[in-house]
N, C-alpha and C positions, 0 to 999 in steps of 0.2 A: 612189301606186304605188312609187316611190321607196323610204319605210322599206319596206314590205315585201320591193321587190326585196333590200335591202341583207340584212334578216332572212335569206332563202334561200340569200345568196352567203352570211353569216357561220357560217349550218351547214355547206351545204356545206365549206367550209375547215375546221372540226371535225372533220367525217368524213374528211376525209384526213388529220388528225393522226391521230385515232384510229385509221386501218388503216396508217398507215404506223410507227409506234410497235412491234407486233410484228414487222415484218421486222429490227428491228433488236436490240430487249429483249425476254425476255419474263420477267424475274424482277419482284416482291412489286411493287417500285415502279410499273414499265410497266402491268402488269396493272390498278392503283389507279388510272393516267393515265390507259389505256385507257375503264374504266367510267368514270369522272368527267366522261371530255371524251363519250362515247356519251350519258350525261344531258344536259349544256349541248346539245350539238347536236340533239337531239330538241326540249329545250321551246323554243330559240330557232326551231326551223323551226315548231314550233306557234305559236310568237307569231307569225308570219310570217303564216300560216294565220288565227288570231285575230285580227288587223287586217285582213287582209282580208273576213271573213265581218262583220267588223264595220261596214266601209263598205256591206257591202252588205245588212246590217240582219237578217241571216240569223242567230235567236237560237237555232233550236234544232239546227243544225249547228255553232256557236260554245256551248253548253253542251255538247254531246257534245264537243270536240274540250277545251275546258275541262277537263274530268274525264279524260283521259286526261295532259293538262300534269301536274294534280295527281297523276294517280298516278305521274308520272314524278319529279318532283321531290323527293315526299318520301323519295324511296332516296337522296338525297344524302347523312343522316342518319349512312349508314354506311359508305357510300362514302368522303367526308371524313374520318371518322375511320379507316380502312384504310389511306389515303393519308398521313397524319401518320404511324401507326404505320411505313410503310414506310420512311420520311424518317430513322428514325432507328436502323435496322437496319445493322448492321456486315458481316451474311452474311443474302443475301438466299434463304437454303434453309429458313428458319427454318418450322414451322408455325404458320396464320394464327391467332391469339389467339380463344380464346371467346366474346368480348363482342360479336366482330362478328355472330356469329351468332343474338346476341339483339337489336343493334339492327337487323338483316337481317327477324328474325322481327316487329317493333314496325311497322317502314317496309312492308312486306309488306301486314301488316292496316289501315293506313293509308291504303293503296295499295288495296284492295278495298274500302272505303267510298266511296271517290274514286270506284273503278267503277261501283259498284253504287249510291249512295244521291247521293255526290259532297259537296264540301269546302266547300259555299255555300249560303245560304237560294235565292238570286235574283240575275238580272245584270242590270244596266243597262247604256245607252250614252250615254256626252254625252261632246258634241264639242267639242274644243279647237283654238286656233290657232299653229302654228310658223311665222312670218313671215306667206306670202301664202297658206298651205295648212291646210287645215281638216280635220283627223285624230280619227277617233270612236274615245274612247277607252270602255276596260272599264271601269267596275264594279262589285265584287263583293262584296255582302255575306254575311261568311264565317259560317259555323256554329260551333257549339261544337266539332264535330271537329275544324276547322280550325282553330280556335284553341291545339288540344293538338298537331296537329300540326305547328304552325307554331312553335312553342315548344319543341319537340322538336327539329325541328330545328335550331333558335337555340342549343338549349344544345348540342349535338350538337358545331357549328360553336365554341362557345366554349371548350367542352371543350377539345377538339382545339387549337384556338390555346394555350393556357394552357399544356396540357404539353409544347408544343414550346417556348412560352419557356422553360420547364422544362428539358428535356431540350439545350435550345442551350449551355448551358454544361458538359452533362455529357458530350457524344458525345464519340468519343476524334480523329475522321479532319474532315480541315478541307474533304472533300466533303461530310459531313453537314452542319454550319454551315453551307455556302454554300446547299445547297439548303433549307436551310429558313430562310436571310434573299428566295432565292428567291420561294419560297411565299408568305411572310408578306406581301412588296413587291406581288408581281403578287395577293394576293387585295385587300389594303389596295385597289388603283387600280382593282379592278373595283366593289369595292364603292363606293366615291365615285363614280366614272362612275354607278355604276345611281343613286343619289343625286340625282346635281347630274340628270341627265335626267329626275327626279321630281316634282325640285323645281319648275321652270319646264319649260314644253309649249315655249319656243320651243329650250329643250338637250334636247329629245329625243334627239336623235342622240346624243349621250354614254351614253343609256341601251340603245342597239342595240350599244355598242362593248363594251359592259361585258362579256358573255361571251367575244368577241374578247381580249380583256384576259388574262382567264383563262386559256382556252383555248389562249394561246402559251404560256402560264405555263410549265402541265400540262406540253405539248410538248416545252419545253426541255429540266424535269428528267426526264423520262416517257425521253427519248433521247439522254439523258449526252453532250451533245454536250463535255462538257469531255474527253472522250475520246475522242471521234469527229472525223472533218475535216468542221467547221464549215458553211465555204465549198461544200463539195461537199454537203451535206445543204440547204442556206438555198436554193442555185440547183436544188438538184431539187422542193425544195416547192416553189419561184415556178414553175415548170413546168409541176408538178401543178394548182396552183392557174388559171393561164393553161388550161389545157387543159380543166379543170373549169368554168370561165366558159364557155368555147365551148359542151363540152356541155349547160350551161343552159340557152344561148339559144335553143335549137329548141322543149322543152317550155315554158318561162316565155311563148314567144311564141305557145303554141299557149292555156296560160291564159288570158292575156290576150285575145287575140279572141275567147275562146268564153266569154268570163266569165259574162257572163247566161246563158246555158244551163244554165253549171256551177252559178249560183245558182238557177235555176227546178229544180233536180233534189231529189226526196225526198229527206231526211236519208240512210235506208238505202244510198241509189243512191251518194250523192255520198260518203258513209264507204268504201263498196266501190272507188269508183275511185278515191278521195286513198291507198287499202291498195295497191292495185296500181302506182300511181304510184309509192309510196316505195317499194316491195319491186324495183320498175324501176330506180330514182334509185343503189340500194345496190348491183346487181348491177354495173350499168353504171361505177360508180365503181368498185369490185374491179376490176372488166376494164380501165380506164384504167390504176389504178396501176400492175397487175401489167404491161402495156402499159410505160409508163414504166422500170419497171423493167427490164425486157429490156433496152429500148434505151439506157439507162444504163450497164449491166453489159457489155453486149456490147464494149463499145469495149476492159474491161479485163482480158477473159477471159484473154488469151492471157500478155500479162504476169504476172498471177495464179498462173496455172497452171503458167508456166516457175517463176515465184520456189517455188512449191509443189513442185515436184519437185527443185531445186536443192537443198531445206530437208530433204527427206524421203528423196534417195538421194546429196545431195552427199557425204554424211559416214559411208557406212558403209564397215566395214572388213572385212568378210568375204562372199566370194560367199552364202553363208548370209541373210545381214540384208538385202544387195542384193535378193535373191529374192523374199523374204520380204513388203519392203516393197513392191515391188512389183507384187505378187501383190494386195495389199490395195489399193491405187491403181489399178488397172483391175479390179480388181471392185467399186468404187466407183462407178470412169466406166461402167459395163456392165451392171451385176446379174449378170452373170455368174459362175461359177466359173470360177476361172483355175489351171492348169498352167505353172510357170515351170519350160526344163528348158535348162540351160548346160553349153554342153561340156566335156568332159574327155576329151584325146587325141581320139580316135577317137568316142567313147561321149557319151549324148544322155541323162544321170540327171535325175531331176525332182527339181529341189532345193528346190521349194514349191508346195504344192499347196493350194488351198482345200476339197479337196475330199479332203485328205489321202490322193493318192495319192501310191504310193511306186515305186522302179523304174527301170530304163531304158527308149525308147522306142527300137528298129531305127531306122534311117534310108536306104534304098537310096543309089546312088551319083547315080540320076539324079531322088531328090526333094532330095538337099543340091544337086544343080546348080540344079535350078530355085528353089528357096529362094535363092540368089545370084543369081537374073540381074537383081537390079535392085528386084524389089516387095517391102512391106513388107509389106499384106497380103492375107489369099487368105481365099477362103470360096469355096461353092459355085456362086455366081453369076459372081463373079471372073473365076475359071478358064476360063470359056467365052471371057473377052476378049481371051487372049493371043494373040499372035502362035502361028504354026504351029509354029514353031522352039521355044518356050518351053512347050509343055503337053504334057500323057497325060492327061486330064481321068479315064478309068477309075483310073490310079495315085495320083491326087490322092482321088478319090473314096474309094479303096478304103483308103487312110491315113487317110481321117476317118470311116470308118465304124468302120475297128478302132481309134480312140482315143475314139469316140463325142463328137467335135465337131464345130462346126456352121462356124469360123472360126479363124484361126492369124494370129499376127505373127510375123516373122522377122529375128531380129537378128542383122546383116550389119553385120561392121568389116573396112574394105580389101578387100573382096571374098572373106571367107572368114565361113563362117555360122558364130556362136559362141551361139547359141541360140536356143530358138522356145519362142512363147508361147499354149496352147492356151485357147480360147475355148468352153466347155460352157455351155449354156442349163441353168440352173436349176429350170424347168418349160416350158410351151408358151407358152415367150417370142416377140414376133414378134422377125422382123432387126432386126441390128444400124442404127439410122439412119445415113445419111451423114453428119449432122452428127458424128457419135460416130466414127466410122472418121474424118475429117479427125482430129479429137483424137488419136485413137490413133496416128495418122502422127505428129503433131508430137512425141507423148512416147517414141517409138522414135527420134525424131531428137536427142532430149535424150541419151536412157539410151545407144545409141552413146557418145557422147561419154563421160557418169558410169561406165558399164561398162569402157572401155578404159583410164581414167584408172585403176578398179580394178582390173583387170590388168595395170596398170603397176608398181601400188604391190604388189599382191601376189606381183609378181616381184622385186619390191625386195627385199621380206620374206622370200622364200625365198631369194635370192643368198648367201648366207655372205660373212661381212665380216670382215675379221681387225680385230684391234681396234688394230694399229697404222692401219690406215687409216681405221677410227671417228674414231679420238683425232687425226689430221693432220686429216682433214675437220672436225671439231669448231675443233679450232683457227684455222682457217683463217676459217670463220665467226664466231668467239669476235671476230677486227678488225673487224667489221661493229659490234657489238654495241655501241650509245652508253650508257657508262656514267657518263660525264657530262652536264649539261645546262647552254646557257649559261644568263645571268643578264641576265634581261629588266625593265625597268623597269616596276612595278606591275602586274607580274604572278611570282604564286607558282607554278612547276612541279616537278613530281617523275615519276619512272615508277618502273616495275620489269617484268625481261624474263626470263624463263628458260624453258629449253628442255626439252620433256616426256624426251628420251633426251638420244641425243648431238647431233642435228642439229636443228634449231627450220624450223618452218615459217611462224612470225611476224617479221615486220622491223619494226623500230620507226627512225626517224629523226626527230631536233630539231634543228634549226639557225635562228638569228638572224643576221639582214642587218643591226641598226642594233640600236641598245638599246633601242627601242621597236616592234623588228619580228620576227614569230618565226614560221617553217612548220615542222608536223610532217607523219609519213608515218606510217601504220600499216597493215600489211599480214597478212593471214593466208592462207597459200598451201593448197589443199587436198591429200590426203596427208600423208604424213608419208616420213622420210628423204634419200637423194642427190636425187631429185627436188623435194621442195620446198626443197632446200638452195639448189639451181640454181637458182630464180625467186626465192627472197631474191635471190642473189648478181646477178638478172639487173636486180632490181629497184632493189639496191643501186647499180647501175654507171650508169640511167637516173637515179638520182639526184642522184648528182654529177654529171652532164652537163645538168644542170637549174636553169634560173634560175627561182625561185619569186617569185612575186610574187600582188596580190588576180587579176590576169588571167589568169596561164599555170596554173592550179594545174588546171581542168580539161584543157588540152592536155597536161600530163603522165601524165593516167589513159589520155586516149586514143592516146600516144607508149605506154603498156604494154601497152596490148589490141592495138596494132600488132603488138607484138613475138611476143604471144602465141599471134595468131591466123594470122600471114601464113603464105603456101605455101610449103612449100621440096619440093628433089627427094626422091625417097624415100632417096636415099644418105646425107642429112646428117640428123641431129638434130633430133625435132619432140617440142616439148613437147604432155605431153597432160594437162596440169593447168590448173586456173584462180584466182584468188585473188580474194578480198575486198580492196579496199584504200579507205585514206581519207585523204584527203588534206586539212589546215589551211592557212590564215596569216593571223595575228593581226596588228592593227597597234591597239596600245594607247594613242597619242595619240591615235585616233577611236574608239576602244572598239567593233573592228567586227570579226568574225571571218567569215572568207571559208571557203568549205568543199566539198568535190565527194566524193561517196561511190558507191563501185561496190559494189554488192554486200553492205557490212559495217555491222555494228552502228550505227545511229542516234547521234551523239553525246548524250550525256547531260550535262543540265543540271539544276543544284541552284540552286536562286534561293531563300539563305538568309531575304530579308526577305519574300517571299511564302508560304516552306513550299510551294513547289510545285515539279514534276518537271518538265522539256522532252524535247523530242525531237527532234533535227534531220540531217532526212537527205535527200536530192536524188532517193533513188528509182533512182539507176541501176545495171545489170546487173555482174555481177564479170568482170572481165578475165580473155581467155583463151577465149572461148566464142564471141559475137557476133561476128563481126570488124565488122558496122554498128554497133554499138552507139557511142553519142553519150555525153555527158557535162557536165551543169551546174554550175554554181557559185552556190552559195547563200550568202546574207550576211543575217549575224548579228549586229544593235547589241547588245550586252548591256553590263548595270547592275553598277556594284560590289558584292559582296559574292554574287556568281556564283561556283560551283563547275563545272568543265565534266569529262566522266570519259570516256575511250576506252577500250575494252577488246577483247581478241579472247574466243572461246568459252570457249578454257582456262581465264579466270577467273568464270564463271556457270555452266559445264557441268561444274563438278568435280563427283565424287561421293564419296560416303560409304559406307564397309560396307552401309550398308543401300539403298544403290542412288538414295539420294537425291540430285537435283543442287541445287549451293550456289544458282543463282537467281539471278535480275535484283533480285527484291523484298527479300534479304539484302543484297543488295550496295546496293541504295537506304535500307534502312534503317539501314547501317553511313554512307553519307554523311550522314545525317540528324545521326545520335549524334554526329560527331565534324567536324561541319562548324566548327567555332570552331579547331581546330587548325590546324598548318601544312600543306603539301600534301604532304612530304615525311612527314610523322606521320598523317595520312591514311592515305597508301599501305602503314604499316607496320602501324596496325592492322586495315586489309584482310588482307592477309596473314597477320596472329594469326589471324584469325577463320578464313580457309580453311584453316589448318594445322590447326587447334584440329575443323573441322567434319570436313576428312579424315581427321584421328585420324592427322594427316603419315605417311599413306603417300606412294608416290609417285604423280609425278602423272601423267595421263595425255592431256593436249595441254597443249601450249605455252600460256604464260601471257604476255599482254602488258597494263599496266595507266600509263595515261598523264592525270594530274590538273593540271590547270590552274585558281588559285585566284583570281582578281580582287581 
């Protein structure tokens, strides 16, 4: 009972790769893993089945369940060959090739003989020994069908190997090569496993791992984990897996006890209820993972979803694209059509509509009182639970009948309402859930924040500036500006800084404690003008007052989100901006980089001897927002002949006449071309290339670019 148990656990674990495979891919390759490892996990739980019926001498429940193996397996034919083809595909949008659909059609009728006539003359049983246990094996003397089909699929299979050694020297990207030394490694070690367990009855078990083998194969490339986090995918299958054992053990023990029954039952009977069992077995595991998955996910929603709106309304620069975006972000979260309408003076214009209306909406004196006393949002259920002092439930009522909505947010900065956000049901939608209004709260507690910042800036924008006090202010922050860098032992650095007008909203600092010791700063302040001149200049001042070292370098990110976020009286001066910053320090006797990021671009690493790109970032929130917000420090050994690249947006978000931005994947394939140069010749031909792609116009955010060469 033993193999067989181990058979049902090694499907089982199948069927979770293969359903967990599309929450995460579903292009050419996934698809190919998908069916591939859907095949292994059928006929190994049929084997499962076929050893059991076997012990228990049950031949014409074990010929039926036979012929359903065979017709399952001989679609491998073309499965494997789809799967190769994928392996070596550069854009996975391609249409699937022809050929498949003829060995699709070959596997098919192959697969219907199996059914109908079956892939064998006759089966036997004789029994073999694995140490102290006496296991009835199959069998089967095969037909002439079976003979072309099993040959069919051999060439099928060799095929397919051949032109991927074939094709292993010609692919252009060093993901294809890996995945198909991949492939080649995990099919080689299943096939030897099914082998040596052939060979001798007492290595049987090498012969039950052999699909296992495979089937992590499949997984691995089926789920690009070289691009995914590793670690957090390996601990949610061991979960899945733990939790899918559990589930077994109630039906496997219900097997078990009733087994003589289950074998005194007519073929008909006993096929009818092993269909409903499996059709149980597949539902129940869908319902697990999705299960799992919830509770995986919930833990990251909120952070997600802050970083999703930071990304999506941190950076615009007109009430217009504010709105706009907006607008499509809660009728995301909603299904609903949304009305975004922001004040002007007095007047309430709708400045995005999904539902493209246009207009002002009135607003009496005493529905802007009540939109200020404090809630965010109202619907009709709401309003019955205010206080006495705070409602006209008829006045409320009679505003949402004449705007023909069903719900409103109300966006309230310092206690004065600067817009409201209408909520229209699409068709005969039910209410809004409470889970979704909790959302809704927290993204009007963001957009506060991103809204005011842009009525900061767009009061910046409208002030008139004479241009002697541009050019003072310019200059003043021109001393900030390091245009030199020191001279650090075994390591090569360069930058370059420049400001999109007169004032920059990026701060860049390099300083070395010892000839073998070096911290940078990089910072990018949101907005643009006197405002983000002032969190450079504030940022600048917490610098010098800072002793960097591998320990304090997170105390100095949370020393700025101090400064950012704390209270003052309303009489003095409150920033209402937040910045990205990143903070270094290298110590090149240990070849170990120390690092804490709020906010900003991931460091970028070039590891010229592997051909391969890093990523390294600590995941925390940008200063100025959070006032809890914490901050780690993550450490980095790296190897000589490491490239490492910091940059702020200005230089990946430039565009081009034709609206196009320069790109992360430009700027990764500009360090590729000229990684043999110096760091300083690096940075110079970055710069050709963005000149060269903006047709040097001018540019339109601050450019900060910092290379570090090992």
């Amino acid at each position: 009972m033993t193999e067989i148990a181990l058979f049902f656990l090694i499907a089982f674990v199948l069927i979770l790769f293969a359903l967990e495979i599309p929450l995460v891919n579903t292009n050419k390759k996934a698809i190919a893993s998908i069916l591939w490892l859907g095949i292994i996990a059928f006929s190994t739980l049929l084997w499962g089945v076929k050893l059991y019926l076997a012990q228990s001498s049950n031949l014409p429940a074990l010929s039926l369940i036979q012929r359903f193996d065979d017709a399952a397996w001989v679609h491998q034919a073309w499965i494997v060959w789809l799967f190769g083809w994928s392996l070596t595909l550069e854009k996975q949008n391609l249409p699937f090739p022809k050929e498949i659909l003829i060995l699709f059609g070959v596997s098919s009728l192959f697969s219907l003989i199996s059914l109908g006539y079956g892939l064998f003359d006759s089966l036997y049983l004789s029994p073999f020994f694995t140490g102290n246990k006496t296991i009835v094996g199959i069998i089967i003397a095969p037909s002439t069908a079976r003979i072309f089909a099993e040959t069919y699929t051999l060439v099928s299979y060799g095929l397919t190997i051949a032109q991927l050694f074939y094709k292993y020297f010609a692919v252009q990207y060093t993901f294809q090569k890996r995945n198909i030394r991949y492939f080649l490694s995990g099919l080689t070690g299943a096939v030897l496993f099914f082998f040596v367990g052939k060979t001798t009855p007492s290595l049987f078990f090498f012969q039950i791992l052999a699909p296992l083998i495979l089937g992590i194969t499949l997984f691995y490339i089926g789920n690009n984990f070289r691009t995914l986090q590793l670690r957090d995918k390996v601990t949610k299958l061991l979960i899945l897996v733990f939790m899918g054992t559990l589930l077994m053990i109630f039906p496997a023990g219900i097997l078990y006890v009733f087994r003589q029954w289950f074998m005194s039952l007519p073929v008909e009977l006993f096929v009818l209820i092993f269909s409903l069992g499996m059709g149980l077995y597949f539902v129940l595991s869908l319902l697990l993972l999705s299960l799992i998955q919830r509770i995986i996910r919930q833990r990251r929603d909120n952070e997600e979803f802050s970083s999703l709106v930071l990304r999506l309304l941190g950076n615009k620069r007109s009430r217009e694209e504010f709105a706009s975006e907006l607008a499509k972000l809660i009728k995301e979260i909603t299904s609903y059509d949304v009305d975004v309408l922001l004040r002007e003076d007095n007047n309430f214009p709708i400045v995005s509509s999904s539902r493209n209306k246009t207009g002002e909406t009135p607003l009496s004196p005493q529905l802007i009182h009540y939109f200020t006393s404090g809630e965010i949002y109202y619907d009709r259920e709401s309003v019955l639970n205010y206080r006495p002092g705070k409602k006209d439930i008829d006045l409320l009522y009679a505003y949402f009948d004449s705007q023909a909505i069903e719900a409103l947010l109300a966006l309230v900065i310092n206690q004065e309402l600067h817009g409201i956000i209408h909520l229209i049901p699409t068709n005969e939608q039910d209410d809004i859930p409470s889970r979704t209004i909790r959302k809704l709260k927290s993204l009007l507690k963001l957009v506060e924040v991103l809204y005011q910042n842009l009525l900061l800036f767009e009061k910046e924008e409208e002030r008139t500036q004479t241009l002697r006090e541009l050019a003072l202010a310019s200059e003043i922050q021109e001393t900030i500006f390091q245009r030199t860098l020191p001279v650090i032992r075994d390591l090569d650095i360069a930058s370059y800084q420049e400001p999109a007008k007169w004032l920059s909203g990026d701060y860049l600092f390099v300083d070395s404690s010892s000839n073998h010791e070096i911290s940078f700063v990089v910072a990018d302040v949101s907005g643009k003008g006197v405002s983000a001149a002032l969190i450079t200049m504030m940022i600048h001042s917490a610098v010098q007052g800072h002793v960097f070292s591998s320990s304090t370098i997170n105390s100095f990110l949370n020393r700025i989100n101090e400064l950012l976020t704390r209270k003052k009286p309303e009489s003095e001066w409150k920033t209402l901006s937040f910045a990205t910053v990143l903070v270094g320090f290298v110590d090149t006797e240990i070849q170990t980089l120390y690092y804490s990021n709020a906010g900003h671009y991931p460091i970028l690493i070039w590891d010229r001897n592997k051909r391969e790109f890093y990523e390294l970032s600590t995941g925390g929130k940008p200063v100025g927002i959070f006032a809890e917000s914490e901050y780690e420090t993550g450490v980095y050994h790296y190897d000589k002949d490491q490239i490492f690249i910091v940059y702020s947006d200005g230089i990946t978000e430039c565009i081009n006449s034709k609206e196009e931005e320069f790109g992360i994947q430009r700027l990764k394939k500009l360090i590729q071309q000229y990684d043999n140069l110096p760091a300083k010749s690096i940075v110079e031909e970055i710069l050709k290339e963005i000149k060269a792609f903006t047709e040097e116009a001018d540019i339109y955010d601050d450019m900060t670019l910092f290379i570090m060469k090992t």
